[in-house]
PyMOL commands that place a pseudoatom at each C-alpha (Angstrom):
pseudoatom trace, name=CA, resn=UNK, resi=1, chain=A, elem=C, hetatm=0, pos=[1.694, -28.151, 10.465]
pseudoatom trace, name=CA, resn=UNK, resi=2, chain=A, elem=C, hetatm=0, pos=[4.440, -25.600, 10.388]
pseudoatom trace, name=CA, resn=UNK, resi=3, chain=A, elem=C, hetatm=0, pos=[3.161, -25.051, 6.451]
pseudoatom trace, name=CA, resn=UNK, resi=4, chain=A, elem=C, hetatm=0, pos=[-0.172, -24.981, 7.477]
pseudoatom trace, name=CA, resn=UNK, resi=5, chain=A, elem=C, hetatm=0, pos=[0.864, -21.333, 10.023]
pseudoatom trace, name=CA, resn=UNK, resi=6, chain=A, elem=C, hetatm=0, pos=[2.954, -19.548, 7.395]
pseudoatom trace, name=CA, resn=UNK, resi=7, chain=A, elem=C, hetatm=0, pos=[0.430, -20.033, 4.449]
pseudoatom trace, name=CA, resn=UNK, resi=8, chain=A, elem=C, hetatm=0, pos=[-2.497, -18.859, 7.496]
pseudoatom trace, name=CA, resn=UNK, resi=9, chain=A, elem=C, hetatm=0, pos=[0.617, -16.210, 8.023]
pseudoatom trace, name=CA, resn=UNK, resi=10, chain=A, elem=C, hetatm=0, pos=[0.647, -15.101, 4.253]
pseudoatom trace, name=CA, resn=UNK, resi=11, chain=A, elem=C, hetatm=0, pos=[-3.110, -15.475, 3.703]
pseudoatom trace, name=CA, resn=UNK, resi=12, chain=A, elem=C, hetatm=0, pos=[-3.574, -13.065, 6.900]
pseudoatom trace, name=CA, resn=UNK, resi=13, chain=A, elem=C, hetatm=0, pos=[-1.183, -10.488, 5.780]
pseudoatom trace, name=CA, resn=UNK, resi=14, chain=A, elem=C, hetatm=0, pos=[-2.737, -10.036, 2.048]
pseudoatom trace, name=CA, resn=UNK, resi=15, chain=A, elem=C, hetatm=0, pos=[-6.079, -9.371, 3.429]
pseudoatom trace, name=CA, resn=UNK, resi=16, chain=A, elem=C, hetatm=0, pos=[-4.358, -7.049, 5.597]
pseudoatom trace, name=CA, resn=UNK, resi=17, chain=A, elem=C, hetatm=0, pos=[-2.622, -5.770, 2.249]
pseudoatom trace, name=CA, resn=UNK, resi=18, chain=A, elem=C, hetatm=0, pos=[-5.478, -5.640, -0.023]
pseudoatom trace, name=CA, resn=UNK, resi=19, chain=A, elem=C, hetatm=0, pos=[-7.626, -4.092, 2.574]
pseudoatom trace, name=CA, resn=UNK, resi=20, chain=A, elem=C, hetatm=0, pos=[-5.250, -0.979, 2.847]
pseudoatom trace, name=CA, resn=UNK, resi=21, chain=A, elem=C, hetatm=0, pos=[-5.341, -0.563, -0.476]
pseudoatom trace, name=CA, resn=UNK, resi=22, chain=A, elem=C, hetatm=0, pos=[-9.230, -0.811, -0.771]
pseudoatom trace, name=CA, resn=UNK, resi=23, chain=A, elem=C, hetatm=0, pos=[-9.310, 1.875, 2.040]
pseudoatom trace, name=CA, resn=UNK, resi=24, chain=A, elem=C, hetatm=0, pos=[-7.355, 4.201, 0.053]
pseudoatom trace, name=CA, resn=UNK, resi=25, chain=A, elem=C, hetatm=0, pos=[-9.008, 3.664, -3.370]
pseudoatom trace, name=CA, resn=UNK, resi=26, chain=A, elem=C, hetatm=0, pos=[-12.063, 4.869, -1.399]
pseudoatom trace, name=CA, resn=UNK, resi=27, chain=A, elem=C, hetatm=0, pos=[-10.968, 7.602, 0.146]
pseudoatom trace, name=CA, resn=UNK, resi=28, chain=A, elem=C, hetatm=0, pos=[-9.748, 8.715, -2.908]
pseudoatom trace, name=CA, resn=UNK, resi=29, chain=A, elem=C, hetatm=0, pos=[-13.347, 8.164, -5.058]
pseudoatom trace, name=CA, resn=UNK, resi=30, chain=A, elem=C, hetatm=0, pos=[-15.425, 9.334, -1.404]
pseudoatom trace, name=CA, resn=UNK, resi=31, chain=A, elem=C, hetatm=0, pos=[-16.701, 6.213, -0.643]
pseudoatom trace, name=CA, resn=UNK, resi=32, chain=A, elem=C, hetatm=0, pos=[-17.473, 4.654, 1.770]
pseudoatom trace, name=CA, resn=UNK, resi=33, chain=A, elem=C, hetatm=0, pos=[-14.263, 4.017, 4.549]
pseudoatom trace, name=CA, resn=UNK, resi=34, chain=A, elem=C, hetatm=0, pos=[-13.178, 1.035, 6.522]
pseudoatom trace, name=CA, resn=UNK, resi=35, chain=A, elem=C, hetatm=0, pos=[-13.038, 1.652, 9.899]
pseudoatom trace, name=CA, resn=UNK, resi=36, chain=A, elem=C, hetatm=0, pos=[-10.283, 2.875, 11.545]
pseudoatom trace, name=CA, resn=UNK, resi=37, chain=A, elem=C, hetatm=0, pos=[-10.326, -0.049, 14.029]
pseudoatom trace, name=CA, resn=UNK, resi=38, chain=A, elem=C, hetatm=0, pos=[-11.112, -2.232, 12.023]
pseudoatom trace, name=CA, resn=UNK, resi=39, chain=A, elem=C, hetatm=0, pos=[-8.125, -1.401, 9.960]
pseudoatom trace, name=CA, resn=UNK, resi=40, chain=A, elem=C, hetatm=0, pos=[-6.034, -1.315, 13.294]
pseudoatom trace, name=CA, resn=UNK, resi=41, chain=A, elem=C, hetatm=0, pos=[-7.652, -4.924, 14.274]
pseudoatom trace, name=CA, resn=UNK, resi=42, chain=A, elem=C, hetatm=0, pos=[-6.588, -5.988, 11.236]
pseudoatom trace, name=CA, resn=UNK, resi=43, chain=A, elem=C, hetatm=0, pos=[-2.606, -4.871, 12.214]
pseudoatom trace, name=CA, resn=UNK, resi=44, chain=A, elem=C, hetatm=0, pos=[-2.426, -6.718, 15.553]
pseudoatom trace, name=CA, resn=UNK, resi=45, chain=A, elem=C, hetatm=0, pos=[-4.045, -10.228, 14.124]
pseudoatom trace, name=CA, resn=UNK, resi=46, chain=A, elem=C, hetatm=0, pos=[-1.143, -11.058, 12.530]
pseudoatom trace, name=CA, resn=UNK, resi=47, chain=A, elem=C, hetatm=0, pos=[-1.239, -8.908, 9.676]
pseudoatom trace, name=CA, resn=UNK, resi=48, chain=A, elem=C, hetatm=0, pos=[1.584, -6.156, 10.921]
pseudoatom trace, name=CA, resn=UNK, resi=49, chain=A, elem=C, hetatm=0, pos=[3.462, -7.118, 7.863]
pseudoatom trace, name=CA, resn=UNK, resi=50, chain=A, elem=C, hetatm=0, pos=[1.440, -6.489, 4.882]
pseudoatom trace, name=CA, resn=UNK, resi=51, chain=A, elem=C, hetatm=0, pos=[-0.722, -3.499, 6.817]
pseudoatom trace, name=CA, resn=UNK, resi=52, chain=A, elem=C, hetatm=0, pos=[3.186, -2.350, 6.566]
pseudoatom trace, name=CA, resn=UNK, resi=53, chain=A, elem=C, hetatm=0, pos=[3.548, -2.782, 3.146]
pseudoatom trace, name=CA, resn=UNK, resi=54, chain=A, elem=C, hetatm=0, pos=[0.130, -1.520, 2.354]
pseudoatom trace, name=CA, resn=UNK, resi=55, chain=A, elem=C, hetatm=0, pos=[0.519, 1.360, 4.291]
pseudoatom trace, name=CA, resn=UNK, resi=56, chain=A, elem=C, hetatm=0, pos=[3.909, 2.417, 2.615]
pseudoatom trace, name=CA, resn=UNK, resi=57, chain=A, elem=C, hetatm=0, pos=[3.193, 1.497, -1.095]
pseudoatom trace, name=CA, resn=UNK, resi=58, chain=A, elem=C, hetatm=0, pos=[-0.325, 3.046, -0.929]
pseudoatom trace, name=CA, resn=UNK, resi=59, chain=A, elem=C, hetatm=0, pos=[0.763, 5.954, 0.843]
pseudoatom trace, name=CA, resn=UNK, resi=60, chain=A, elem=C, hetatm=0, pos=[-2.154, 5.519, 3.541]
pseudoatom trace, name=CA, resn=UNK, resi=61, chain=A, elem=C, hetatm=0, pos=[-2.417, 6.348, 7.103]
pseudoatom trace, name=CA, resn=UNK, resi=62, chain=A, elem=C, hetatm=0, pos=[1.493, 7.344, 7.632]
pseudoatom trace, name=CA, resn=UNK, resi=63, chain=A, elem=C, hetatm=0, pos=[0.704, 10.208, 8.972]
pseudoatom trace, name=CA, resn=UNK, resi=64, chain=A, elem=C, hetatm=0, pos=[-1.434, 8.562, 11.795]
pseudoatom trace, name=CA, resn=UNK, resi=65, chain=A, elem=C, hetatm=0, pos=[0.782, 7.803, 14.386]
pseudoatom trace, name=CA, resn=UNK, resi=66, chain=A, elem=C, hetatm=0, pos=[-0.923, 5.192, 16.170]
pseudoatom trace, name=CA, resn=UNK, resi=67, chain=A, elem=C, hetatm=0, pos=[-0.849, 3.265, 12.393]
pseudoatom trace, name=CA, resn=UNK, resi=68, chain=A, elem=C, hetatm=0, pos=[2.404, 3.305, 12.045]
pseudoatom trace, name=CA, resn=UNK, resi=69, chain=A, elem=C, hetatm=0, pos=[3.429, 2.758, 15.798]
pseudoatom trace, name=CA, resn=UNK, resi=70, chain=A, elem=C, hetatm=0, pos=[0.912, -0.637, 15.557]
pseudoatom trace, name=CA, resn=UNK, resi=71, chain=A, elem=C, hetatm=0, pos=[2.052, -1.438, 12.031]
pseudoatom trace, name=CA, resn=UNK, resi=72, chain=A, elem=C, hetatm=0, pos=[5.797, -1.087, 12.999]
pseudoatom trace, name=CA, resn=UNK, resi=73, chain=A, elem=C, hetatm=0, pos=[5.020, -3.236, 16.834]
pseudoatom trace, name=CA, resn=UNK, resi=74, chain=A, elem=C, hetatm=0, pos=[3.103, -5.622, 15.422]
pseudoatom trace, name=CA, resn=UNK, resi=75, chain=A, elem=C, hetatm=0, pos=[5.343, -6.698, 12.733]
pseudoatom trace, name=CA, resn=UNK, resi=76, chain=A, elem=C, hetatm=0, pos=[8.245, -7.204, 14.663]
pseudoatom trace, name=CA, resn=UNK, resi=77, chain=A, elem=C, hetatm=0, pos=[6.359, -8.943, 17.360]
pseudoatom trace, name=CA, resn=UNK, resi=78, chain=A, elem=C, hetatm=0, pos=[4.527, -11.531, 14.691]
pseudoatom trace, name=CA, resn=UNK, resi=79, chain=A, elem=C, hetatm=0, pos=[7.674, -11.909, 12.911]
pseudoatom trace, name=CA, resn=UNK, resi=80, chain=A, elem=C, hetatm=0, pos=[9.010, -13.200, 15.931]
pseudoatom trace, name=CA, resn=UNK, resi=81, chain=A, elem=C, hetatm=0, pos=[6.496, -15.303, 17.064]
pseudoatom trace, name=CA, resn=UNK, resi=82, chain=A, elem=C, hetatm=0, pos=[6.120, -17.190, 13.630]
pseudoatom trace, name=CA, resn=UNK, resi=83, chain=A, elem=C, hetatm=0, pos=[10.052, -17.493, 14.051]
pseudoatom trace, name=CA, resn=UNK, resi=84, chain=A, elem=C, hetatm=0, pos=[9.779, -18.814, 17.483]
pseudoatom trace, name=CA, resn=UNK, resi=85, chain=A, elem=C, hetatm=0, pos=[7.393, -21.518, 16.380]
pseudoatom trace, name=CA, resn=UNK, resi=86, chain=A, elem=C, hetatm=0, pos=[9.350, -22.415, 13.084]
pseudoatom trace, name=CA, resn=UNK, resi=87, chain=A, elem=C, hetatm=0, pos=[11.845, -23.180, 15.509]
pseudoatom trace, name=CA, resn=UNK, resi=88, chain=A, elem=C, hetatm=0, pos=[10.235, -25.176, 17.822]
pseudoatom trace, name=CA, resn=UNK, resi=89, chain=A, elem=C, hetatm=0, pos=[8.344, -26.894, 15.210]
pseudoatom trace, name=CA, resn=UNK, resi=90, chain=A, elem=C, hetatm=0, pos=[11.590, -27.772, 13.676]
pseudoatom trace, name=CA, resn=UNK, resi=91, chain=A, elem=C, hetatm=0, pos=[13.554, -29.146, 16.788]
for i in range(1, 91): cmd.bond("trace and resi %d" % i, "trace and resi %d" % (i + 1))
show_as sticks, trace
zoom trace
């Protein structure tokens, strides 16, 4: 079980990743844009971490502040929670 919620975890925080990136190869090109909240929805189901790393490597939405207050939030907050249940799982 407890592998079964970190690869969820992981598989959660690519898409979160990938779609970061996809939103700023877009904007670059014009295309068409993932939604802001969708983007943001994305952060706060458990994909603070690699919205995070998405955000910093492709240089997208920093300057937002409500990005990088969610991304920065939720990260810590899932982090913990996945911690809290390793634990318990473990025990």
């Amino acid at each position: 079980m407890l592998r079964g919620i970190w690869i969820v975890y992981l598989m959660l925080n690519v898409i979160a990743f990938s779609l970061f990136g996809l939103d700023k190869q877009r904007a670059k090109r014009g295309l068409w844009r993932i939604r802001e909240s969708a983007l943001l929805a994305v952060i706060w189901l458990m994909g603070g971490v690699g919205a995070w790393l998405g955000m910093r490597l492709f240089r997208h939405k920093t300057q937002k502040r409500r990005f990088v207050i969610s991304a920065n939030v939720a990260s810590v907050l899932q982090l913990a929670l996945i911690a809290l249940a390793t634990i318990r799982l473990m025990a």
